[in-house]
TORPA-4810 file (N, C-alpha, C, O; in nm, 3 decimals):
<nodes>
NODE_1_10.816_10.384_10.158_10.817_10.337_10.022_10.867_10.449_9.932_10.837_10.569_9.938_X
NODE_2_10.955_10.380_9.841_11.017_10.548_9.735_10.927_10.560_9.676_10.872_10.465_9.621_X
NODE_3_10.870_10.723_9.669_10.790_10.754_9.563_10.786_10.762_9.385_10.873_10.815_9.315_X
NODE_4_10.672_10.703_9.341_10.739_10.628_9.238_10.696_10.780_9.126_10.728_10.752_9.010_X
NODE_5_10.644_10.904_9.134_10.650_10.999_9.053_10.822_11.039_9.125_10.893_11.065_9.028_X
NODE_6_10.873_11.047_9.205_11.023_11.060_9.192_11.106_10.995_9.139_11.208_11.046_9.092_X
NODE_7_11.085_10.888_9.135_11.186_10.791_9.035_11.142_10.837_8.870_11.204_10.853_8.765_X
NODE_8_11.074_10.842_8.891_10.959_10.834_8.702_11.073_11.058_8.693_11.107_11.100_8.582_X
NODE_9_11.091_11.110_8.770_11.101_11.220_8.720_11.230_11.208_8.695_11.277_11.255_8.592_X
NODE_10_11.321_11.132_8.805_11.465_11.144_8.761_11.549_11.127_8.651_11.647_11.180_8.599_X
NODE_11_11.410_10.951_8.626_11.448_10.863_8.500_11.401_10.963_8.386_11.460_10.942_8.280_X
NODE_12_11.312_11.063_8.383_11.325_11.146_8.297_11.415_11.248_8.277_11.420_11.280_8.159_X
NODE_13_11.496_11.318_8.358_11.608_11.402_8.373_11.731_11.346_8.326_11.813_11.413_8.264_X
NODE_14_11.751_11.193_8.361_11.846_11.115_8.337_11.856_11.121_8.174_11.950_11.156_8.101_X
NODE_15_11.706_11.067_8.140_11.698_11.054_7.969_11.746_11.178_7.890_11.817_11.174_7.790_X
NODE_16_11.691_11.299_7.954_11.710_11.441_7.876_11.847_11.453_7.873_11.900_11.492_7.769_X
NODE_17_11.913_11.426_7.971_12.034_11.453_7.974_12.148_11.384_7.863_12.236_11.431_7.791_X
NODE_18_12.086_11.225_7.895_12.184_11.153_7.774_12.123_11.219_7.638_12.207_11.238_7.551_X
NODE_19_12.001_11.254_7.611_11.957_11.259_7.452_12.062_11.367_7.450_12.126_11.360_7.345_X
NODE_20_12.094_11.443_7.512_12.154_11.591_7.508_12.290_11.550_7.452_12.336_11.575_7.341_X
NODE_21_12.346_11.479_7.559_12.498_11.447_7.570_12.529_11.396_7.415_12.599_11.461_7.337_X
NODE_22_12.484_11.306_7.391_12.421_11.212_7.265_12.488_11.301_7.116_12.579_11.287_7.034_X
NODE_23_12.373_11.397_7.150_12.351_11.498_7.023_12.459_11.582_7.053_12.390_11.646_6.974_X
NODE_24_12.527_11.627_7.075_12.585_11.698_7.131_12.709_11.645_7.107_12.775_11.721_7.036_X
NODE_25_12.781_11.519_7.144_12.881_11.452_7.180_13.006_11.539_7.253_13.110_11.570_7.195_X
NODE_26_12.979_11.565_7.363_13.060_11.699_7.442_13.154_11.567_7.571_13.101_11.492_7.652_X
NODE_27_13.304_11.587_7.539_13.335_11.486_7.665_13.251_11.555_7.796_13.174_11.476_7.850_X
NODE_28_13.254_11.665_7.845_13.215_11.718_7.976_13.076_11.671_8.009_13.031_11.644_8.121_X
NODE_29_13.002_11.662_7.866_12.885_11.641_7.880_12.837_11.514_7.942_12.743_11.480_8.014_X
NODE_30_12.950_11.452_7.877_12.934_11.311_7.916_12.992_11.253_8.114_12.960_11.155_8.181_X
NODE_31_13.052_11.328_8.134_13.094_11.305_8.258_12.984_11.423_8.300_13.047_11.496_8.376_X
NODE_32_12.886_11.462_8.289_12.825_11.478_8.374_12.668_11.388_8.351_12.582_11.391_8.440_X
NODE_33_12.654_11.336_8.261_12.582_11.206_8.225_12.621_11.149_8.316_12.535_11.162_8.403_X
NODE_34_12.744_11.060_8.369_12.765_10.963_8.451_12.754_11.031_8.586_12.695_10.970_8.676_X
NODE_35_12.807_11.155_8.609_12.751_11.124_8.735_12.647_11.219_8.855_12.638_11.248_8.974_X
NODE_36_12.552_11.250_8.658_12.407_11.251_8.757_12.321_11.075_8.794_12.237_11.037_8.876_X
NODE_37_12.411_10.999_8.664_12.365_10.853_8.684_12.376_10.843_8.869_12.284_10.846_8.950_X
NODE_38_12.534_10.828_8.894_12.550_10.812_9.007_12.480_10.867_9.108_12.462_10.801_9.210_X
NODE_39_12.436_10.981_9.096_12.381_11.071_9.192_12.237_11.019_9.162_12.187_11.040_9.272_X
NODE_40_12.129_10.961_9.081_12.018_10.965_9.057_11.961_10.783_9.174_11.872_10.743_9.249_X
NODE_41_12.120_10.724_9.095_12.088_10.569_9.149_12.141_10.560_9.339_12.100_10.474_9.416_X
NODE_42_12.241_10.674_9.376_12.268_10.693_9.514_12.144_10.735_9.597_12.123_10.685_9.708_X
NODE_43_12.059_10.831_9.540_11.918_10.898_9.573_11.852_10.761_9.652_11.809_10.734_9.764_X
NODE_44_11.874_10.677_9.492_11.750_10.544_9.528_11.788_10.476_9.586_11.694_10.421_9.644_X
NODE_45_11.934_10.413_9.632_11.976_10.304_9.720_11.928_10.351_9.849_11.865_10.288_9.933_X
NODE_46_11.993_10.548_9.857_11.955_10.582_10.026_11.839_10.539_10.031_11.817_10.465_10.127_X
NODE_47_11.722_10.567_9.935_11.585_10.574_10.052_11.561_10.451_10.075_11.524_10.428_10.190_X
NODE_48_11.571_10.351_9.994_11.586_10.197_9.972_11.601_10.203_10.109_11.495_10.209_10.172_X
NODE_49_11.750_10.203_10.197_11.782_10.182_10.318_11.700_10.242_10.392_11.630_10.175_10.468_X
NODE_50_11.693_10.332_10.389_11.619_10.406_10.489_11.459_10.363_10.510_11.407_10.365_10.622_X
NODE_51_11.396_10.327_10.402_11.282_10.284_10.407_11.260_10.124_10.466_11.150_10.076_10.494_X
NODE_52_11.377_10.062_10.478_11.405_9.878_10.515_11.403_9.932_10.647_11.299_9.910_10.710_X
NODE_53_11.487_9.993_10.702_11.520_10.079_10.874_11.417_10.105_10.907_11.389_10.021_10.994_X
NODE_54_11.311_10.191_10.890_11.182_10.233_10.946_11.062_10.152_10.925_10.949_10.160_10.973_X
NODE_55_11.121_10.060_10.829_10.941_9.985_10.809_11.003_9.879_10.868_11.099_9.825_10.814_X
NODE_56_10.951_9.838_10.990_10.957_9.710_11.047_10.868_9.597_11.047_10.897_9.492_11.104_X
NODE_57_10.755_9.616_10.981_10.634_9.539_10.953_10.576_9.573_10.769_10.529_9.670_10.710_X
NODE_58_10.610_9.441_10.735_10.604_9.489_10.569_10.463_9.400_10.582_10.443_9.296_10.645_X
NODE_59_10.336_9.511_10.466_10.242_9.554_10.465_10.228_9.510_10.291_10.297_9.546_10.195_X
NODE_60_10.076_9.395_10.301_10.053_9.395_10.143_9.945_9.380_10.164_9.903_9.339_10.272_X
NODE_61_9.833_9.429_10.008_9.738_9.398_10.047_9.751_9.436_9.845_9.820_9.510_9.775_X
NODE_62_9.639_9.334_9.822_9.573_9.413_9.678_9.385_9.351_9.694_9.342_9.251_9.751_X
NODE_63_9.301_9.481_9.606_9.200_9.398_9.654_9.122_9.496_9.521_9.150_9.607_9.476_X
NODE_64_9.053_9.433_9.499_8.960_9.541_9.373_8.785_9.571_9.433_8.692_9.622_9.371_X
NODE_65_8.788_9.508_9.601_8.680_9.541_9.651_8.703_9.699_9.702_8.641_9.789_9.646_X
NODE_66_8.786_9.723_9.798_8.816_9.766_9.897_8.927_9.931_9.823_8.993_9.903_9.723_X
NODE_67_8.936_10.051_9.864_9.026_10.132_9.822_9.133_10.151_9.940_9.108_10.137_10.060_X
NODE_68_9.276_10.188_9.876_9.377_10.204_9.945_9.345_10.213_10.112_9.381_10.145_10.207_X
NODE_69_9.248_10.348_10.097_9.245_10.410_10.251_9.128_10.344_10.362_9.097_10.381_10.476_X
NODE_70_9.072_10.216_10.268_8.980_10.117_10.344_9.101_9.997_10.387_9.090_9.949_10.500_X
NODE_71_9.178_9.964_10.327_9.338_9.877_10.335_9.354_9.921_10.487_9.319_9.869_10.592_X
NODE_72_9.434_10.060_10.449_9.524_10.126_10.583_9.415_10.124_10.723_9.438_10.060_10.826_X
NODE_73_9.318_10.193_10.703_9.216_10.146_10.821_9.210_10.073_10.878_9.206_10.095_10.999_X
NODE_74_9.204_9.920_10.820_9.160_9.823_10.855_9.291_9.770_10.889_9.293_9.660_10.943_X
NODE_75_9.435_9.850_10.858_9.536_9.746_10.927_9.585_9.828_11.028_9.664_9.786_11.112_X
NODE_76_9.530_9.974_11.023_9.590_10.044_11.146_9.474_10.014_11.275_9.476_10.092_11.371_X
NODE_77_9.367_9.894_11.275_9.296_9.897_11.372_9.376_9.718_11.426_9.384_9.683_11.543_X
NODE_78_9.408_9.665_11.349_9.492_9.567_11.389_9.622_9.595_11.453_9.673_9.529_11.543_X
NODE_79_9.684_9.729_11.381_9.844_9.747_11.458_9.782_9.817_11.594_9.816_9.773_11.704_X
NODE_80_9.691_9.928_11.582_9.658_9.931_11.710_9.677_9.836_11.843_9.733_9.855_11.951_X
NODE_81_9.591_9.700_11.776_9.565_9.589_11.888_9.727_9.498_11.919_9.791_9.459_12.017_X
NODE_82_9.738_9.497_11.787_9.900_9.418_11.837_9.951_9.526_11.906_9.953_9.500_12.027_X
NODE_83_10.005_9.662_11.874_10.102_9.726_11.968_10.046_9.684_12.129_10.105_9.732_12.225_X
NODE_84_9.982_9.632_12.139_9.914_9.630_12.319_9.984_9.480_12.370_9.967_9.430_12.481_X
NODE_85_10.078_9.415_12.243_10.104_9.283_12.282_10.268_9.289_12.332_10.367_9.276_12.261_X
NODE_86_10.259_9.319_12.513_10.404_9.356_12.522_10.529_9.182_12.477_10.536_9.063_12.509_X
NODE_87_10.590_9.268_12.399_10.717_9.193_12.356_10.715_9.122_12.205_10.812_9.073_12.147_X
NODE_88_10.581_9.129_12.161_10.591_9.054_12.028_10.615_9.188_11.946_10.598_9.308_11.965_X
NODE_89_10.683_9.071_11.802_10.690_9.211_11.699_10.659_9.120_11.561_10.685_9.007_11.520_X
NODE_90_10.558_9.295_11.493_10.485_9.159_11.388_10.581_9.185_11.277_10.644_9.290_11.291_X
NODE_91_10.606_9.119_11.176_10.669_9.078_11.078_10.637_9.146_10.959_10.690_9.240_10.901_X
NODE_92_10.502_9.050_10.928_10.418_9.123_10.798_10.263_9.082_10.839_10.216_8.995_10.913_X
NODE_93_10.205_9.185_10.756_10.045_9.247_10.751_10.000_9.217_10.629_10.036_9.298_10.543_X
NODE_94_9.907_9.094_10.578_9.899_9.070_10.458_9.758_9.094_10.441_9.709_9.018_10.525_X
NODE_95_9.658_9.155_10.381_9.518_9.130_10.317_9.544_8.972_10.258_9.646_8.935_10.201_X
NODE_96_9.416_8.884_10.288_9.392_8.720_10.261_9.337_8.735_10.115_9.355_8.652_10.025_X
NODE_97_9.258_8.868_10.103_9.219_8.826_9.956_9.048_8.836_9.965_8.977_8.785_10.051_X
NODE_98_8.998_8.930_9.832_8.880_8.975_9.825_8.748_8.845_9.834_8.629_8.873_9.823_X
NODE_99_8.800_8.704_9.855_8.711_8.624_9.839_8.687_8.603_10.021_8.620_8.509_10.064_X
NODE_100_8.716_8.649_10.062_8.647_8.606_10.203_8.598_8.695_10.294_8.604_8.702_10.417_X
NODE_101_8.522_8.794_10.163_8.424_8.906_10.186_8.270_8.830_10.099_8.220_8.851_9.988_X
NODE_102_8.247_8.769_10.176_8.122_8.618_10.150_8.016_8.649_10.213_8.033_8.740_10.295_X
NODE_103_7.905_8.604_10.205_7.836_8.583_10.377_7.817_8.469_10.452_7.759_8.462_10.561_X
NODE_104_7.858_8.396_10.400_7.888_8.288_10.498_7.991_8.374_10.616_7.973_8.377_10.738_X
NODE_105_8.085_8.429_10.550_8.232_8.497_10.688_8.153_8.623_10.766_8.170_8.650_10.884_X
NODE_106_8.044_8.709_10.657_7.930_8.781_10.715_7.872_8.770_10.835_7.887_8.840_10.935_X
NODE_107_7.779_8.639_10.810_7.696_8.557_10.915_7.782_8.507_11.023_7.735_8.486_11.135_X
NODE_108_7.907_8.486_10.994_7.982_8.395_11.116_8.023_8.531_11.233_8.005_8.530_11.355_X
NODE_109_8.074_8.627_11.156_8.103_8.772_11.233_7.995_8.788_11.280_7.985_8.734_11.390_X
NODE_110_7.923_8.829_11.253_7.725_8.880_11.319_7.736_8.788_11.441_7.744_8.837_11.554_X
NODE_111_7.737_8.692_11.427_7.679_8.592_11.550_7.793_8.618_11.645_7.767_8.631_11.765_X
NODE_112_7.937_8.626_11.596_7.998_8.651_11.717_7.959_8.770_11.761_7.956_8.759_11.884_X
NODE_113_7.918_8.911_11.722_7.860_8.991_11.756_7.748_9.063_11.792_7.709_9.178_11.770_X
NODE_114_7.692_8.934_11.873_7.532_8.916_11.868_7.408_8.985_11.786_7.309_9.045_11.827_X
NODE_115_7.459_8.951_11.642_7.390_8.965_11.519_7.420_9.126_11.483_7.322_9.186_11.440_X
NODE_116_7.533_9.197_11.493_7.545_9.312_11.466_7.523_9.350_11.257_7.567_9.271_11.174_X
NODE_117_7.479_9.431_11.233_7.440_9.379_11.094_7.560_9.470_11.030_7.553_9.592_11.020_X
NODE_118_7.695_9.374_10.978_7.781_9.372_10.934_7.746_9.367_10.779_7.647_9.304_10.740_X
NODE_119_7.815_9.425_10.706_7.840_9.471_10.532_7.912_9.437_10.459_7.894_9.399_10.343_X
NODE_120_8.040_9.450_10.542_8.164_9.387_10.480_8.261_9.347_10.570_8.271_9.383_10.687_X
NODE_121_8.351_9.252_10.496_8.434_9.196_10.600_8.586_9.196_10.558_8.623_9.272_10.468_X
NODE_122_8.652_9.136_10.605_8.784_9.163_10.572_8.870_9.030_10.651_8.830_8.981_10.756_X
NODE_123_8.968_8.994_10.594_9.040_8.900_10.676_9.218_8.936_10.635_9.254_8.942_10.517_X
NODE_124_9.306_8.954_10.740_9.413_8.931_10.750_9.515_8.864_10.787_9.491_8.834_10.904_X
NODE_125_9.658_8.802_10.747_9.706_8.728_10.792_9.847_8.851_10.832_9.886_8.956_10.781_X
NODE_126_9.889_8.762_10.955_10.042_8.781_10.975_10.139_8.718_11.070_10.116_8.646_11.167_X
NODE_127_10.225_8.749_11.032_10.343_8.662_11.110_10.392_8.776_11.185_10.392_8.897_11.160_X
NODE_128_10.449_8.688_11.314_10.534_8.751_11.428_10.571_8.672_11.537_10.524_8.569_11.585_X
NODE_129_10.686_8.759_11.570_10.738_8.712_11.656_10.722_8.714_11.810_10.730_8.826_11.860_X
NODE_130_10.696_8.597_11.905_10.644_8.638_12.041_10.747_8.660_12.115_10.841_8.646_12.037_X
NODE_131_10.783_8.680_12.202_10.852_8.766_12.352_10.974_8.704_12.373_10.978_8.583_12.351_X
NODE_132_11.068_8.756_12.407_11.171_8.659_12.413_11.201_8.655_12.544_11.278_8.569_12.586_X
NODE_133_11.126_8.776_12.651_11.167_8.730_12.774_11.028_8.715_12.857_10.931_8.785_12.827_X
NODE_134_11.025_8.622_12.961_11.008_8.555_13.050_10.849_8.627_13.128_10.744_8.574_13.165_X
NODE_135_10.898_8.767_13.126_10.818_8.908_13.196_10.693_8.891_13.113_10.577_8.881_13.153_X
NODE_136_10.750_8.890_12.963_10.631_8.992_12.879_10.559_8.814_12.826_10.457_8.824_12.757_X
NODE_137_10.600_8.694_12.850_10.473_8.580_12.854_10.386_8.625_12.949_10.273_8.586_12.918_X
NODE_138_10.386_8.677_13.031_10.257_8.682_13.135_10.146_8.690_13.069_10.131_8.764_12.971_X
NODE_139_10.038_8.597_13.128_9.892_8.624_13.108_9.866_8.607_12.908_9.772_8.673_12.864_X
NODE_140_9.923_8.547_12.837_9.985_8.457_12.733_9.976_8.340_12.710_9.990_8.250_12.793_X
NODE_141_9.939_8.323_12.538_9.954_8.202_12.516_10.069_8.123_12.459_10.076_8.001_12.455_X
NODE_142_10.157_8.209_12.417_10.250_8.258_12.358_10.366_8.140_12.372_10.368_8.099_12.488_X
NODE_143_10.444_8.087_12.304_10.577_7.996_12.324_10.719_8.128_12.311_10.741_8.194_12.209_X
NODE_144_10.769_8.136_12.394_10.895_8.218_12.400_10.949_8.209_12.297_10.960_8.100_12.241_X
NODE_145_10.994_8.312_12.249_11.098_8.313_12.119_11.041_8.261_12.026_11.135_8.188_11.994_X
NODE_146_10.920_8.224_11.913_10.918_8.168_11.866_10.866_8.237_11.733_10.808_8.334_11.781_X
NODE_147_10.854_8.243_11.630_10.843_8.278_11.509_10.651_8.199_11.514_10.624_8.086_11.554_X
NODE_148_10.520_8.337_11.442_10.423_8.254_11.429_10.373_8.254_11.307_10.429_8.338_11.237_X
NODE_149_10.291_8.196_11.253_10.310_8.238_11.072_10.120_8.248_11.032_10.023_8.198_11.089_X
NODE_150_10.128_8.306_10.952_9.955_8.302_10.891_9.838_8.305_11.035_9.733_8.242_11.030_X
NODE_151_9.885_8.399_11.175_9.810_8.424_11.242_9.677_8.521_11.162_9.703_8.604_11.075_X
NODE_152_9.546_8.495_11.206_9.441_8.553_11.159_9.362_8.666_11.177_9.271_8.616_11.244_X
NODE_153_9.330_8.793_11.162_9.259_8.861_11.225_9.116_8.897_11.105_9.107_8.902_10.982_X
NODE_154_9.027_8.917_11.211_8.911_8.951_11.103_8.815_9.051_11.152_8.759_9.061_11.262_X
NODE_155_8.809_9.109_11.067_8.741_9.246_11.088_8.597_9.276_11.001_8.556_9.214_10.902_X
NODE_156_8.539_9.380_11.063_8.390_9.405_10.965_8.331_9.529_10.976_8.348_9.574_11.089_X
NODE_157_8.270_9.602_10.904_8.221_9.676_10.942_8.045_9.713_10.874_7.996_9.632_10.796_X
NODE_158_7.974_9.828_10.910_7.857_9.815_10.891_7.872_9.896_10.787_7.974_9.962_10.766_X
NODE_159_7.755_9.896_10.706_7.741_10.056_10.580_7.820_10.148_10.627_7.813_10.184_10.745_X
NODE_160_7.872_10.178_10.575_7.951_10.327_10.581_8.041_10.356_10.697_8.094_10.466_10.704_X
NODE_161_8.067_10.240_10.811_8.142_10.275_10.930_8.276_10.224_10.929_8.323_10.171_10.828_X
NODE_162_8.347_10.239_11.045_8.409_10.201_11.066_8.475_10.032_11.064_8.404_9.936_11.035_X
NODE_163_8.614_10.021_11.099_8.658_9.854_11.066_8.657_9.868_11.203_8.695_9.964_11.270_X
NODE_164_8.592_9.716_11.253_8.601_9.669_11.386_8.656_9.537_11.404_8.602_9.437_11.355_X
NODE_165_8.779_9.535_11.484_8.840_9.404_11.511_8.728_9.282_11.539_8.665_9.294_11.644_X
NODE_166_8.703_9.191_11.471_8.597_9.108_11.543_8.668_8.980_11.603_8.608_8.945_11.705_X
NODE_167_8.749_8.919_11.581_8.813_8.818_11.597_8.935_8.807_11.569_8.964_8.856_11.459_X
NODE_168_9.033_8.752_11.636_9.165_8.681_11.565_9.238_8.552_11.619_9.173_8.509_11.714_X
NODE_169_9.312_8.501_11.603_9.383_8.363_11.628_9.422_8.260_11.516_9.476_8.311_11.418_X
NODE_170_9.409_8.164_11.513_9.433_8.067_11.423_9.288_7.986_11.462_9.258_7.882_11.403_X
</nodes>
């Protein structure tokens, strides 16, 4: 993701520069106005690309329960479990949304975990794609080649611990 105090600094360098050019009214000045433009907006297209190339699984989440580094936790214990799924590749990693941190979804986790006394919960959705060859269906429920959408995973954890995969599927 481009960092957004780098953009915020350029777009300030950019500004100083035109107020300058501006006041100033210098032709040179002005051709170098344009092409720190160029050079400021080339900066941002590269990482743009570069950041589409390396992120192969686009990642959202907003939540006013939960902080950033309770987010990443809880989706790096899910990428964990998918990377173990030879041949699928996931798509996107979405947080469902601070309302299905309930206890009704509480109580339903506990019991699958023979009453483990769970705190909070968490639910995710994502899409991906399953296997396209033949090898990596083994031992699978999986339809070849096929695109899956709003698959579920749900997670919980106790006071102060860790996120534990508790369930997933549809």
């Amino acid at each position: 993701m481009i960092d957004k105090s780098a953009v915020i600094i350029i777009i300030d360098k950019v500004n100083y520069i035109s107020t300058t050019i501006i006041n100033r009214r210098s032709k040179m000045k002005k051709v170098l106005l344009i092409v720190s433009l160029v050079l400021a907006v080339s900066v941002m297209f590269t990482a743009c690309v570069i950041e589409t190339k390396s992120e192969s699984t686009k990642k959202s989440y907003v939540s006013s329960t939960y902080s950033d580094e309770d987010m990443e936790a809880a989706m790096k214990v899910i990428e964990d479990e998918f990377s173990t799924w030879k041949g699928c590749k996931m798509n996107s990693l979405t947080y469902a949304g601070d309302e299905c941190n309930t206890q009704e979804n509480l109580d339903w986790l506990k019991s699958l975990k023979d009453g483990k006394n769970y705190a909070e919960v968490a639910e995710f959705l994502c899409s991906f794609h399953s296997p396209t060859k033949d090898a990596d269906l083994k031992d699978t429920a999986w339809e070849k080649d096929k695109e899956y959408e709003d698959y579920q995973w749900w997670l919980a954890r106790v006071e102060g611990g860790d996120w534990e995969l508790v369930t997933f599927g549809y």
